[in-house]
Phi, psi and omega in degrees: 000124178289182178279346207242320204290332219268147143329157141330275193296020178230317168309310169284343159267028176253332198261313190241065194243353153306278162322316216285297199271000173313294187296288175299303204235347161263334162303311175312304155329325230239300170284005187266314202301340160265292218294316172324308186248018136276326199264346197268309224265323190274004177239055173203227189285330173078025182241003192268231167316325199250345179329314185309330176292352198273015199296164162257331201247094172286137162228211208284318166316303204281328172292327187301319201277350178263304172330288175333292196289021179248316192276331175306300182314297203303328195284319190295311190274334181275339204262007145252020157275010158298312172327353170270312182307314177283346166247357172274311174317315189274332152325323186279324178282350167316329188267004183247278221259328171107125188337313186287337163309298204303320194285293183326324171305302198294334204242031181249286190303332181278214207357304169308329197280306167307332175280000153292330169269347167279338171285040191191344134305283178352280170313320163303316212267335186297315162336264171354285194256018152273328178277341164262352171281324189263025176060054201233323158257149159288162171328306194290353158101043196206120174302138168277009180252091182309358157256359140289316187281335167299317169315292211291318185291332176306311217258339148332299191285325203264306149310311166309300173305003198272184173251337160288342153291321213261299159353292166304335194263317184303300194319293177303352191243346161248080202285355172284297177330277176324319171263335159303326192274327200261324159331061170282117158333329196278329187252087182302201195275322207270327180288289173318260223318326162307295158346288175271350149284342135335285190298310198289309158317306206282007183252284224274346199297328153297321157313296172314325182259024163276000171326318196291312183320305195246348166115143193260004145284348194270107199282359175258306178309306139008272183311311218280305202297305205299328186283324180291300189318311176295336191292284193316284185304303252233289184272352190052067190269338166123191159332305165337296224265289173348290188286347161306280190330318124352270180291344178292308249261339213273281176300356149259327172318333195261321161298310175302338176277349192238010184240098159345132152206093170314274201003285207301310212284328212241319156305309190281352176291295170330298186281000178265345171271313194294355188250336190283313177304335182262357194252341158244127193270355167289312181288297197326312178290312162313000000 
C-alpha cells in the first residue's frame, strides 16, 4: 500500500505511534493487568491484590485505593473507545504544528479525557461505600437486593432510549464532527478532552453502574459493559441496536425486580450479623 493510499488514521499512527500506543494500548493494558488478578483473587482466597478489600475499618488509605480501582476500571474500558477521536487529532495537529505538537496533543487530550472520568470514579466510589454502610452491597461488591439491581438496569434500558444518549452518543461516535464543532485555537488538547469526556459520561454513565448490578468486580460484566461501549462508540450500529439494547436492558430489569430472591434477603440478613459481631469486641471474643 503506498503512502497517498493510507488512511488518515494509519498515517497518523506511523508518524505518532509512540503517544499512540502510550496512550491506547499500554495504558490501558496496564490497568486491565491489576484489575484482572484483583477481580480473580477476591472471588477466590481473597488473600492476594484484593486483600485490601477485607478491612472493616475504611480510612483514608483503603479509600485511595478503591478510588484507584474505579479510576483503573474506567481508563481500561474507556480510553480505546477514544481512539478514532485521539488519531484524527494528532493527525490534524501533526499537519498544523509538526510531530512533536501532535504527541504532546495526543497526551493532553487523553488527560482531559481521564480527568472526567476520575471526577465520575469519585462519585462511584462515594456510591460505593453509602451502599455498603447502608448494607445494601455485600463484601463481594454485588448488591444485595435484586430489586435495586433491577432499578438500575430499567433506568440503564430507559436511558438508552432518551434523546440525550443518542445525542450524546452521535458526538462520541463521530469524532470529525466532533473536532470540526469543537476546535478552537483557543482550545488546546487538555480542554477537548475534557469536552469529549463529558460528551462520554453522558452516553455512558448508566451503563457503568450496572458495574453495582453484576458485581463491580466481576470480570465478565466488566467484559460485557467495555464490548457494548466499543460496539456503540466504534461500529456505530445505529438505532436499532440502541433500542434492542435498550428494551433488552428493561426486561431483565424487570425480571430481576419482581423475581423473589431469598438468597439477596438472606446475605444482607449474613451481613447484618456479621457487621454486629465485628462492631462489638464482646460478641466478637464469644
Amino acid at each position: 500500500m503506498s503512502g497517498t493510499d493510507r488512511t488518515l488514521a494509519e498515517r497518523t499512527f506511523l508518524h505518532d505511534r509512540a503517544a499512540l500506543v502510550a496512550t491506547l494500548v499500554v495504558l490501558p493494558l496496564a490497568c486491565w493487568a491489576w484489575i484482572v488478578p484483583m477481580a480473580r483473587d477476591m472471588y477466590g482466597a481473597m488473600s492476594g491484590p484484593s486483600a485490601w478489600m477485607m478491612t472493616t475499618v475504611w480510612d483514608t488509605p483503603h479509600l485511595l485505593l478503591l478510588l484507584a480501582m474505579w479510576v483503573a476500571m474506567m481508563a481500561g474500558m474507556m480510553l480505546p473507545s477514544a481512539a478514532p477521536v485521539l488519531l484524527l487529532y494528532a493527525g490534524a495537529v501533526r499537519h498544523r504544528d509538526g510531530s512533536e505538537a501532535a504527541a504532546r496533543a495526543v497526551y493532553a487530550m487523553a488527560g482531559g479525557y481521564l480527568a472526567v472520568w476520575t471526577v465520575f470514579s469519585v462519585c462511584a466510589t462515594l456510591l460505593q461505600r453509602a451502599m455498603a454502610s447502608a448494607l445494601l452491597l455485600s463484601p463481594m461488591m454485588v448488591l444485595t437486593s435484586g430489586r435495586i439491581a433491577g432499578a438500575l438496569l430499567i433506568v440503564a434500558g430507559v436511558y438508552q432510549l432518551t434523546p440525550l444518549k443518542s445525542r450524546c452518543l452521535a458526538w462520541c461516535s463521530g469524532p470529525a464532527d466532533f473536532l470540526t464543532r469543537r476546535w478552537r485555537r483557543d482550545r488546546g488538547g487538555f480542554r477537548l478532552g475534557l469536552e469529549h469526556g463529558v460528551l462520554c459520561v453522558g452516553c455512558c454513565w448508566a451503563l457503568m453502574l450496572l458495574l453495582f448490578a453484576g458485581g463491580v468486580m466481576n470480570v465478565a460484566v466488566i467484559g460485557v459493559l467495555t464490548a457494548m461501549v466499543l460496539v456503540e462508540k466504534l461500529a456505530r450500529p445505529g438505532r436499532r441496536w440502541i433500542r434492542f439494547s435498550g428494551t433488552a436492558l428493561i426486561v431483565v430489569g424487570l425480571a430481576a425486580a419482581f423475581t423473589a430472591n431469598p438468597t439477596a434477603q438472606s446475605l444482607r440478613t449474613s451481613i447484618l450479623a456479621d457487621s454486629a459481631v465485628a462492631r462489638s469486641p464482646q460478641l466478637a471474643q464469644e
